[in-house]
C-alpha positions in Angstrom: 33.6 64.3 -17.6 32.6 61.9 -15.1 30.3 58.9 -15.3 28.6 57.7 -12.0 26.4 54.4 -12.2 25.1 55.7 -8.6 22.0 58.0 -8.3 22.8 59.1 -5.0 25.6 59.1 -2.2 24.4 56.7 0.4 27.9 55.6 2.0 28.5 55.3 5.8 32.0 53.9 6.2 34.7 56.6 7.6 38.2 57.1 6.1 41.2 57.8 8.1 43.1 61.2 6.3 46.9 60.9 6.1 48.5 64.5 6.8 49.2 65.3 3.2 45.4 64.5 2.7 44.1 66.7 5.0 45.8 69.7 3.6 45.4 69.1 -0.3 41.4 69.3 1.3 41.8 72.1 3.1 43.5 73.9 -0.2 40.3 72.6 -2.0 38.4 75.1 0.2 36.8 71.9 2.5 37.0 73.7 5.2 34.2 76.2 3.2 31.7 73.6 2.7 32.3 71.2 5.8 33.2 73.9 8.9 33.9 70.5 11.2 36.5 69.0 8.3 39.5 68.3 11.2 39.1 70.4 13.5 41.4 70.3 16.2 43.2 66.7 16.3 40.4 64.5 14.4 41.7 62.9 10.8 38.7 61.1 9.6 35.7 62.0 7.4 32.8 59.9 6.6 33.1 59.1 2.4 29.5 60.7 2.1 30.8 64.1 3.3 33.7 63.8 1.2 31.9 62.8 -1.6 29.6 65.7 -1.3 33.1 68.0 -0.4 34.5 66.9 -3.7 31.5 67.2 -5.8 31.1 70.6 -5.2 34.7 71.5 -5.8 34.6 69.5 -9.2 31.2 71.3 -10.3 32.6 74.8 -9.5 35.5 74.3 -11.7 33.5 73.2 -14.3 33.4 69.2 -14.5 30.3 67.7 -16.0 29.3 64.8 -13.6 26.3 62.0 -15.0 24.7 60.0 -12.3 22.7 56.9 -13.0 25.1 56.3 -16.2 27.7 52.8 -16.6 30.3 52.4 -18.7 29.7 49.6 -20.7 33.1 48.9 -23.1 35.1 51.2 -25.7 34.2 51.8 -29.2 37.5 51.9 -31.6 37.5 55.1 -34.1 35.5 54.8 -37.6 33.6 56.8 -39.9 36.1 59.9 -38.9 34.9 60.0 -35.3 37.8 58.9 -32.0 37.4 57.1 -29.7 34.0 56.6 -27.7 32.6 54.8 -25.3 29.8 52.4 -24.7 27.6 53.5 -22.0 24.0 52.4 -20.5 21.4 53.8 -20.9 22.9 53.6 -24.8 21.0 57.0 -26.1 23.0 58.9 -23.3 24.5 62.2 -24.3 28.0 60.4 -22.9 27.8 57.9 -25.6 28.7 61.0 -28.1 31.8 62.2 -26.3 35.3 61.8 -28.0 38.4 61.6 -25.8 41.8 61.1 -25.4 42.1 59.5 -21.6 39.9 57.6 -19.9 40.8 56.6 -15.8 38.9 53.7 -14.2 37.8 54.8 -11.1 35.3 51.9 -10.3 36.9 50.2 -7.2 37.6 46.0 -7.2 35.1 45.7 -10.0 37.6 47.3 -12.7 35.6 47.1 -16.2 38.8 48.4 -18.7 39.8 45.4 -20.4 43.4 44.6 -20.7 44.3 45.0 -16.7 45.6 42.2 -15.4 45.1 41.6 -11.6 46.9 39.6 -9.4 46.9 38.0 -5.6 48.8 38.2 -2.5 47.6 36.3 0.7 48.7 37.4 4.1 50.3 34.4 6.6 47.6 33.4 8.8 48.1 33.7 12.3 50.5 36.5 12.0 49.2 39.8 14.3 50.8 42.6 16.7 48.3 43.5 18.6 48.4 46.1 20.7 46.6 46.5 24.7 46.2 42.4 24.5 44.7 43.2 28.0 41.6 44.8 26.3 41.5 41.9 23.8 41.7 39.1 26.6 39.0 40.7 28.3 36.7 41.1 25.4 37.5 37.1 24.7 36.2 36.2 28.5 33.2 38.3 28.9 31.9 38.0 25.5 33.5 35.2 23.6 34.5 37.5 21.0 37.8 37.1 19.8 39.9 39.9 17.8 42.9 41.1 16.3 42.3 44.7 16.1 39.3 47.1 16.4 39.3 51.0 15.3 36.8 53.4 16.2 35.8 56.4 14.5 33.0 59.0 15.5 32.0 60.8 12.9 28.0 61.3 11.4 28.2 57.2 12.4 29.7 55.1 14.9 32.0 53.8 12.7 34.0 50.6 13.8 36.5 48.5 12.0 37.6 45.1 13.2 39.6 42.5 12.3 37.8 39.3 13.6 39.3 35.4 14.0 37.7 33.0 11.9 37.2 30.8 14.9 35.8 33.5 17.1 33.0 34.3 14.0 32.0 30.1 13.9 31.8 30.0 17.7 29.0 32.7 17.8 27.3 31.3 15.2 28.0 34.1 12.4 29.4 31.9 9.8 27.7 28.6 9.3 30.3 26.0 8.3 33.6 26.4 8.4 35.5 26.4 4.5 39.1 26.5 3.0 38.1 28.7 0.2 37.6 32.3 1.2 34.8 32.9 -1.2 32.6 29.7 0.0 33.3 31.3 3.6 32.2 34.4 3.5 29.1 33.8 0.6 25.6 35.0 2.0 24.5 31.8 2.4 26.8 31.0 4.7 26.8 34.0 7.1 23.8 34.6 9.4 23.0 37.9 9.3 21.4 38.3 12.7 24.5 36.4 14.7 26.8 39.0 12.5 24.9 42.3 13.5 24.9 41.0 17.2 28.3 40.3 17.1 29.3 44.0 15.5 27.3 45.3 18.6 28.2 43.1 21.3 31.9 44.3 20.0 31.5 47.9 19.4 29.4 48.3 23.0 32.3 46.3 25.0 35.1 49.5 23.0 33.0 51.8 24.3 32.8 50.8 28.0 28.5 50.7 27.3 28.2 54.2 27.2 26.8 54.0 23.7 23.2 54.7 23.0 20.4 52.2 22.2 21.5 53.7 18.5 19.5 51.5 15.0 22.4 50.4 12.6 23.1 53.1 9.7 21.5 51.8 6.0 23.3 51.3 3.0 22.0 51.9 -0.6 20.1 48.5 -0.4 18.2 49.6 2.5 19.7 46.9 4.9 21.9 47.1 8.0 25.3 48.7 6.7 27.3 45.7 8.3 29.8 43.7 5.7 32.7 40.9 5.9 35.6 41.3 4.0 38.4 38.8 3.5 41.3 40.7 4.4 43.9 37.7 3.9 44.2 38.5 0.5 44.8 41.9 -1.5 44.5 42.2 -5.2 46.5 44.7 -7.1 46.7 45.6 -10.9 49.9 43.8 -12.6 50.3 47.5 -14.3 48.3 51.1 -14.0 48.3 52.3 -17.7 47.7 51.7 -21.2 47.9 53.2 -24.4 46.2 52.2 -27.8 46.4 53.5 -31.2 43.8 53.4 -33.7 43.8 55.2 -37.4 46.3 57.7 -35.5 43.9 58.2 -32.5 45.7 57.7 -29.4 43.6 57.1 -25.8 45.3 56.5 -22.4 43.9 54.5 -20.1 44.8 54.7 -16.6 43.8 53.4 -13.1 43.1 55.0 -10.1 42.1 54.5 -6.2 41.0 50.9 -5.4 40.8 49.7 -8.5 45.3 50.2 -8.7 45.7 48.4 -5.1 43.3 47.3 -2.9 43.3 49.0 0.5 43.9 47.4 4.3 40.8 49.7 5.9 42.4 49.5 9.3 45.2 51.5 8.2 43.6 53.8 6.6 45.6 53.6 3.1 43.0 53.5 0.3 41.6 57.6 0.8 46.0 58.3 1.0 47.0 56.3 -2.3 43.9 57.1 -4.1 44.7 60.7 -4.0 48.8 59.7 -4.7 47.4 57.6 -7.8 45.1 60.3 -9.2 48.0 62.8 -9.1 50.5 60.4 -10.8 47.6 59.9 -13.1 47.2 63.5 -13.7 51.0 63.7 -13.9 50.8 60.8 -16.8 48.1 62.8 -19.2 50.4 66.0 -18.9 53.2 64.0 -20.5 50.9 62.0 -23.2 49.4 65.9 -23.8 52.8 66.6 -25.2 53.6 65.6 -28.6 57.0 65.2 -28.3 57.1 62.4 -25.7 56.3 59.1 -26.6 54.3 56.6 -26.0 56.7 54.0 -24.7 57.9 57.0 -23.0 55.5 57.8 -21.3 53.7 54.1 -20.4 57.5 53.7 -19.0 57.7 56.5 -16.4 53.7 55.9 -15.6 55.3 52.3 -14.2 58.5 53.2 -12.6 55.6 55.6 -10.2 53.7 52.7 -9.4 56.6 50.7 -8.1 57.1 52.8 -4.9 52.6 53.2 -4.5 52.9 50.0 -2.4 55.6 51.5 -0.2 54.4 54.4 0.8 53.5 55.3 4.9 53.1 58.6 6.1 56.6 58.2 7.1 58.2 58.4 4.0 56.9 60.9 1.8 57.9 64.1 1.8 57.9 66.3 5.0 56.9 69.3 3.0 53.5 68.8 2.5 52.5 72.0 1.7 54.8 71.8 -1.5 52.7 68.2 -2.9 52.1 69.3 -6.9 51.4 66.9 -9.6 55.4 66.6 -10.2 55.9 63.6 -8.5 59.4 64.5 -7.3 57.9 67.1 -4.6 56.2 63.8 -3.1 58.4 60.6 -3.1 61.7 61.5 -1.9 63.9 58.6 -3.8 62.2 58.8 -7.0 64.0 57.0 -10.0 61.9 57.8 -13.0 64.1 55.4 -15.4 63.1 52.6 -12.7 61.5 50.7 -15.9 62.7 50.6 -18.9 61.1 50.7 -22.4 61.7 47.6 -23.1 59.2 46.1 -20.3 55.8 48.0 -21.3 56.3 47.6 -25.4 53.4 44.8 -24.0 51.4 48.2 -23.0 51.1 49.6 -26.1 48.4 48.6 -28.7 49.1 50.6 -32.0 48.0 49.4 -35.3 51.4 51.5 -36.8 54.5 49.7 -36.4 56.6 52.9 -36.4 55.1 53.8 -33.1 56.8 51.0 -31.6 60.5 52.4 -32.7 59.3 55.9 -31.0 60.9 56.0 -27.5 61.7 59.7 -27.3 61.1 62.0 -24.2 61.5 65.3 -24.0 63.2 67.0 -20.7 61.0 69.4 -20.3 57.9 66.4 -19.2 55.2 69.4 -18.4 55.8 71.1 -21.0 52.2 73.1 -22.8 50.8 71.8 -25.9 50.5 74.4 -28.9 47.6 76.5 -29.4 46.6 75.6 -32.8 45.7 72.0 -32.3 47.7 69.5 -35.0 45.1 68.9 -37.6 45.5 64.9 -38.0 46.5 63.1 -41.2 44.7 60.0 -42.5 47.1 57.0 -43.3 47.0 55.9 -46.6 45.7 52.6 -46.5 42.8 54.1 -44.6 42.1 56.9 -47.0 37.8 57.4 -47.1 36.2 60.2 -49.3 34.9 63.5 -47.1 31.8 63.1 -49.0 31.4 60.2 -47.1 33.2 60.2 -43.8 30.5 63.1 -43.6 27.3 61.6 -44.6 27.9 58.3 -42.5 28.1 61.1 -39.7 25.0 63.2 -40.6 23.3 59.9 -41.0 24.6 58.7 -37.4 23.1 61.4 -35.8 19.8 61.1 -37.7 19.3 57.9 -37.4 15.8 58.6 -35.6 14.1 60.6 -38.5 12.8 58.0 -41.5 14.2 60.1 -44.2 17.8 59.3 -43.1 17.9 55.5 -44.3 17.2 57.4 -48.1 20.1 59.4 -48.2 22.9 57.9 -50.6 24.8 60.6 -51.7 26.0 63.5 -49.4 24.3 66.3 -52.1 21.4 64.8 -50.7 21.7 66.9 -47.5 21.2 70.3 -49.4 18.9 68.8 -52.2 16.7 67.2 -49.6 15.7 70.1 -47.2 15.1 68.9 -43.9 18.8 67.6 -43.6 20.2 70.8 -42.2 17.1 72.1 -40.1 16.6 68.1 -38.1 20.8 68.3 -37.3 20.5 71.8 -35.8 17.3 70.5 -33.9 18.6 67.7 -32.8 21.7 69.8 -31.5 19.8 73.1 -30.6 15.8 72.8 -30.3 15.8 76.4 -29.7 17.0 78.2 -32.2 14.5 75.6 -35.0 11.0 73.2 -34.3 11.2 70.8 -36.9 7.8 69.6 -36.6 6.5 73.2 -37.6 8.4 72.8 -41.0 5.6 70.6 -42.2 5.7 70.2 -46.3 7.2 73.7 -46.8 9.6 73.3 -50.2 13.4 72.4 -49.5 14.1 75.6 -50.8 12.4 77.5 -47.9 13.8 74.9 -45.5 18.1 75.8 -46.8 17.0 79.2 -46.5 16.2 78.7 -42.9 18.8 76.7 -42.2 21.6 79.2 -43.8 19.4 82.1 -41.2 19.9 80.6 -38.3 23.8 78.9 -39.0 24.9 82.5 -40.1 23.5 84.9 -37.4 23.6 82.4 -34.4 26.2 79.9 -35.3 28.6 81.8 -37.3 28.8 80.3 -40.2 29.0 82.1 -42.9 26.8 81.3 -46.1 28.5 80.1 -49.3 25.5 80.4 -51.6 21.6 81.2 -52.0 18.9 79.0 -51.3 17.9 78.9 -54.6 21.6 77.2 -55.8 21.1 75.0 -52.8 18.9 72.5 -54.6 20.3 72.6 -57.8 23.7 71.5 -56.4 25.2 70.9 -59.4 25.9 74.2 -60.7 28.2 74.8 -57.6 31.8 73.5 -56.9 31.9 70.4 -54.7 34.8 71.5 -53.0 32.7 74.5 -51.9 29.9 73.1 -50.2 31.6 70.2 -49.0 34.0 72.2 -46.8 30.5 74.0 -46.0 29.0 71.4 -44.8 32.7 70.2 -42.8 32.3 73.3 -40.6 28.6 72.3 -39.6 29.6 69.4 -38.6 32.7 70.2 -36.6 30.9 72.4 -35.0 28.4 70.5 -33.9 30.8 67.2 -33.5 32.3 69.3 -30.5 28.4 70.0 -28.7 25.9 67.5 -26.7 22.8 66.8 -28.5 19.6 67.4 -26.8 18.4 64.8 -24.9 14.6 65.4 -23.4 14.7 64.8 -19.7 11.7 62.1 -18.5 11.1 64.4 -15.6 10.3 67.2 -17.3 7.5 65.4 -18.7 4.6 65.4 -16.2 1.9 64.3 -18.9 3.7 61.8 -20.0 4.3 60.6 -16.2 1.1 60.9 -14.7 -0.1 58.9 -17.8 2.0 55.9 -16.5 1.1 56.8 -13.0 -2.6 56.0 -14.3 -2.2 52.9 -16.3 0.3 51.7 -13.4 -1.7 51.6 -10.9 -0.4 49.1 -7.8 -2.8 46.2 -7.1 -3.1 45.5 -3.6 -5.9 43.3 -3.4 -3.2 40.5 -2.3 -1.6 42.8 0.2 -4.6 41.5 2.4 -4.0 37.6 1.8 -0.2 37.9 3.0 -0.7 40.1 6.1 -1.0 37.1 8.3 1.9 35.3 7.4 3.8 38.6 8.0 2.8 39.0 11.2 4.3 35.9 12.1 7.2 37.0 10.9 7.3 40.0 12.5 6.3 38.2 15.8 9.1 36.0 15.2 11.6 38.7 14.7 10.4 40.7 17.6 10.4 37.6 20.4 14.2 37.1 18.7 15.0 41.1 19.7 12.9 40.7 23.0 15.3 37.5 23.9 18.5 39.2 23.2 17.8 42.6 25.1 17.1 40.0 27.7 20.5 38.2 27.5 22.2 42.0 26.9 20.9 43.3 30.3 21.8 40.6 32.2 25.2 40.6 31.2 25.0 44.6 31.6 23.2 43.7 35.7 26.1 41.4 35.7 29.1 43.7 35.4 27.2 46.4 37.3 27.3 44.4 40.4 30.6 43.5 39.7 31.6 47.0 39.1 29.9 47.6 42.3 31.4 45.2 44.4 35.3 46.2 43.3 33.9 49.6 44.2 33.0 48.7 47.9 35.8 47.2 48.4 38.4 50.0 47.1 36.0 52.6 49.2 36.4 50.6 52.7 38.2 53.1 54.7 38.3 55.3 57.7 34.8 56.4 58.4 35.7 59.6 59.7 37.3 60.6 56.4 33.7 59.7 54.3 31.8 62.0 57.2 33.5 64.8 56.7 33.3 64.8 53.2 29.3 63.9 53.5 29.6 67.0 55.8 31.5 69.4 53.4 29.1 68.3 50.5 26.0 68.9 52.7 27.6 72.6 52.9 27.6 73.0 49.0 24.4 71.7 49.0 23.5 74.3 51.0 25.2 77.1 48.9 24.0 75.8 45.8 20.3 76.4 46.9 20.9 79.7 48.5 22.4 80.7 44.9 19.8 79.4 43.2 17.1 81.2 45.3 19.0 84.5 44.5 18.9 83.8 41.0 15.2 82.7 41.2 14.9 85.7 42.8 16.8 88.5 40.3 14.6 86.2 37.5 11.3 87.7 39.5 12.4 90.7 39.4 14.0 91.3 36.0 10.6 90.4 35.0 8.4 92.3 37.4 10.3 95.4 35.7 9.4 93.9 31.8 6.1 93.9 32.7 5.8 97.3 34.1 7.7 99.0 31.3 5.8 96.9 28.8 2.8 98.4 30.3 4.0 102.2 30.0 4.7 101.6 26.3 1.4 100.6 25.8 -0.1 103.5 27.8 1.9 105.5 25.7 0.8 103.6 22.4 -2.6 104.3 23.1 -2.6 108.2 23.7 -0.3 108.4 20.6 -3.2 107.0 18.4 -5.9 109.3 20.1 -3.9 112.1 19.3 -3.6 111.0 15.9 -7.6 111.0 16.1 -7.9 114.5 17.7 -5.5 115.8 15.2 -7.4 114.3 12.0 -10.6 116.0 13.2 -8.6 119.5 13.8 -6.5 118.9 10.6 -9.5 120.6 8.2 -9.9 123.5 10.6 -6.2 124.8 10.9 -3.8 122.9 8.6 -0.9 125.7 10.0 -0.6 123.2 13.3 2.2 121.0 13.1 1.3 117.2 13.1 2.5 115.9 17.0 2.7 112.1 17.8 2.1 111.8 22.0 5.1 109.8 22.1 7.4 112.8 20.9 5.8 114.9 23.3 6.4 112.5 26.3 10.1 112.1 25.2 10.8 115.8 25.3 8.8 115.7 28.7 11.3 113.3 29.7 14.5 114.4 27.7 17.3 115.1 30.5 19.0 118.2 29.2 21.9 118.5 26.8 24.9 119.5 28.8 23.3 116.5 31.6 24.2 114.0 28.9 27.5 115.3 27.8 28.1 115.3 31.6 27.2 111.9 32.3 29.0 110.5 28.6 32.2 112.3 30.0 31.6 110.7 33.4 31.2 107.1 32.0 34.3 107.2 29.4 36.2 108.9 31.9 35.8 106.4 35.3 34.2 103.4 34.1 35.7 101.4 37.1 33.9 104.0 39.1 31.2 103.7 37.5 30.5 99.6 37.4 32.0 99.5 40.9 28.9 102.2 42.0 26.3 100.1 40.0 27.7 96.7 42.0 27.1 98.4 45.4 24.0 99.7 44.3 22.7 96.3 43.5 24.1 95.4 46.7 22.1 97.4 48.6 
């Protein structure tokens, strides 16, 4: 199950693919959904169309994915239930879900609790840069000063730079210079029209001004998709799991991607560790999945992994990419799984059992599959809680909407009352019952429903009449109670309907209707937005000014360098004016042939489109004549005209098995005939 807080996928930036990367994709079947993923030599991918890639593989294998949904915080196990989560909106069908692992997949803004981050800053001032020609160039025509620039073409113009905080206060993108990184870079110190100049100015320099007069792409804000980022420092999790223990309910929490170790976008290392991560993520559920590993166990190999994440380059991970499973031994090729000890990451574990904590077990086998029959868990004493109960707070959980739920005390209540049974199977499966049809019918009628539709839809057998059903008394409690168990773990397991607001177009217009926009002050501001408009155009029409005549200025300069490289013999430039008059000349005598052979393909369309319409017409007054001699002499056989031309026109038989025989048998011949026939 996934939970997106994004309604859409509206990201431009493009990711550099490590090798590894690019094949795991193309095992995914991206290749099936994207034709251009790669080709040839190209290792980027804009995150949209791998967003849109992955989706689709995760959807076909059966992944339930819930835009517009945020998780929120974790709710501990009570009342019999696991663990849960927290989400917004609260009456989400997520908020219902029990589970054993939960991954944070969420980026720098990490929302598990309990994951400590910490700092590194870079040494300023410390840069290889490569073709310092290029750069020292850039810095004297436009005063933009950089440490490295990458260039990806993809469904953008996609350019990463690494920019000197000098360079950036000298064109006026940031305001006033600051110590503190976040001060620096807030919006209200950054002028935004100075920064998207800059980005162009830069990105039209790389590409020699061959670029088109191209609009910047929009993010999911609707604004310019151009960002600083303080690349001095990186942040990276202290640790990448947890594990917590509630009433014998264990939940693993892991991190993934960006939210484990921030990325360097110029290397392109976030899209390559964010797929390592997920694996060794993968790799830690299949060892908590087994019951005979522990948790210390398995927190401890989860860490000794995430040591050598930092480390790893293209360079040194394995060469056989094509053998990459979730075992991370076929990846990193000096891998010590005992790297941390049990000992260090007793911190990780939150249990409320004290014997957990002596556990530190690990079976050899690590991948090893868990039983079928799933290990039917065993309250702890001191928490021991009556069925009757543990069931009723449930029942009454999940009807907390109907009024008659805050009068149930006692869990006979659900038989004895009605409606109990009939509003949980609506509230699970509308379908099969409409509980506002049930009206005052008796609670007798109501069971007797209810034990219909559980036993010949759901499956569950019945273990009395309707009639007993309200006297509950005069039936063992031990009986119905592990009757009503099975309803609810059935149900426990399902996703209660939830009533989509689209659907409902009444409902929607109605607020369309009582929502109605004013714009009777739309008139009132119009002037004082065509000043700023004004404003905002004279402030284009100035720079496009200032752009061509630096782009006039290195024209003529281009030009000049060019006259004086081209001075030379002028015998040399004669001939070659005199050779290219001579293709000039060919090139229209060509062209007049072809203009010529276009005349005539056409002149013989038109003539043959005229036959077939000569023909057409006969054929239909022959159907005529024939309909008027059809009463008279029905023995006539029915002709069409354009049979009767064809066998006019037939050549004969042994003509055609002549010619056939002729064409398969000298086809040189034959193609060297029709070329001197043309010629002619």
């Amino acid at each position: 199950v996934v939970v997106e807080k994004r309604d859409r996928i509206s990201r431009n930036n493009v990711l550099h693919l490590w090798p590894f990367v690019i094949t795991d994709l193309r095992n995914l079947g991206a290749k099936k959904f994207y034709g251009k993923f790669c080709a040839g030599s190209i290792d980027h991918i804009s995150i949209r169309q791998l967003q849109c890639i992955l989706l689709k593989v995760a959807l076909l294998l059966g992944v339930e994915v819930h835009e517009g949904v945020s998780f929120v915080n974790l709710i501990e196990p009570k009342d019999g239930c696991g663990w849960r989560a927290q989400v917004s909106p609260e009456d989400h069908a997520v908020s219902h879900y029990e589970f054993d692992a939960l991954i944070g997949a969420d980026g720098k803004r990490n929302t598990l609790e309990g994951f400590v981050r910490k700092e590194f800053r870079e040494i300023s001032g410390v840069a290889f840069i490569f073709n310092q020609s290029f750069f020292k160039e850039l810095y004297y025509r436009t005063g933009i000063d950089l440490e490295n620039i990458v260039y990806y073409k993809d469904e953008t113009h996609y350019f990463v730079m690494t920019a000197k905080k000098m360079s950036l206060i000298d064109k006026g993108v940031i305001i006033q210079d600051s110590a503190d990184p976040a001060e620096l870079l807030s919006p209200s110190n950054v002028n935004t029209d100075k920064l998207l100049d800059y980005a162009r100015e830069a990105a039209e320099f790389s590409t020699k001004y061959q670029m088109p007069n191209l609009e910047f792409a929009v993010n999911h804000y609707g604004k310019p998709d151009v960002a600083m980022f303080d690349f001095t420092s990186m942040f990276q999790a202290e640790n990448s799991s947890r594990i917590s223990v509630r009433k014998n309910y264990r939940l693993l929490q892991c991190l993934v991607g960006d939210s484990l170790l921030e990325p360097f976008w110029p290397t392109g290392s976030g899209c390559a560790r964010g797929f390592l991560s997920s694996m060794d993520a993968a790799y830690a559920i299949k060892l908590f999945a087994n019951p005979r590993n522990s948790c210390l166990a398995v927190l401890a190999q989860r860490e000794s992994l995430y040591r050598l994440l930092g480390q790893t380059t293209p360079e040194n991970l394995n060469r056989d990419i094509m053998a990459y499973t979730l075992d991370p031994s076929t990846r990193y090729p000096n891998l010590n799984k005992t790297l941390v000890q049990v000992q260090q990451v007793e911190m990780l574990l939150d249990a409320d059992d004290t014997a957990i904590y002596q556990q530190t077990f690990m079976d050899t086998n690590a991948i090893s599959t868990v039983p079928d029959a799933p290990v039917r868990r065993k309250r702890r004493t001191g928490d021991t809680t009556p069925l009757g109960m543990v069931l009723l707070r449930w029942i009454k959980s999940q009807l907390k909407a109907y009024e008659f739920s805050n009068n149930l005390t006692d869990v006979a209540q659900c038989f004895t009352h009605g409606k109990v049974l009939c509003a949980l199977i609506h509230r699970y499966r509308p379908d099969l019952v409409d509980f506002a049809s049930l009206g005052d019918i008796p609670a007798e009628q109501c069971n007797a429903k209810a034990f219909d539709i559980l036993e010949n839809d759901l499956g569950i057998p019945r273990v009395m009449q309707p009639s007993d059903s309200v006297n509950i008394d005069q039936i063992e409690s031990k009986t119905w109670l592990n009757y009503l168990e099975q309803i609810c773990e059935l149900f426990r397991g399902e996703i209660p309907h939830v009533k989509h607001p689209k659907l409902d177009f009444a409902e929607l217009k109605e607020k369309q209707r009582s929502n109605i926009p004013d714009f009777s002050n739309l008139v009132k501001s119009s002037g004082k937005r065509n000043v700023v408009e004004a404003e905002a155009i004279n402030r284009r029409i100035a720079l496009d000014e200032e752009r061509n005549k630096n782009r006039s200025r290195r024209l003529n300069y281009e030009q000049m360098q060019a006259v004086q490289a081209s001075e030379g013999p002028r015998r040399a430039k004669k001939r070659r004016s005199h050779e290219k008059f001579q293709n000039v000349e060919e090139q229209k005598k060509r062209l007049q042939e072809i203009q010529n052979n276009r005349m005539e393909r056409q002149s013989k369309r038109r003539l043959e489109r005229a036959r077939q319409t000569e023909n057409f017409y006969k054929s239909l007054h022959m159907l005529q004549f024939n309909s008027f001699l059809r009463d008279t002499d029905s023995s006539t056989p029915f002709e069409d005209y354009s049979l009767y031309v064809y066998r006019q026109q037939a050549p004969d038989f042994n003509d055609r098995v002549k010619d056939l025989e002729r064409k398969l048998l000298y086809p040189v011949r034959t193609k060297a005939k029709t070329k001197a026939c043309g010629l002619t």
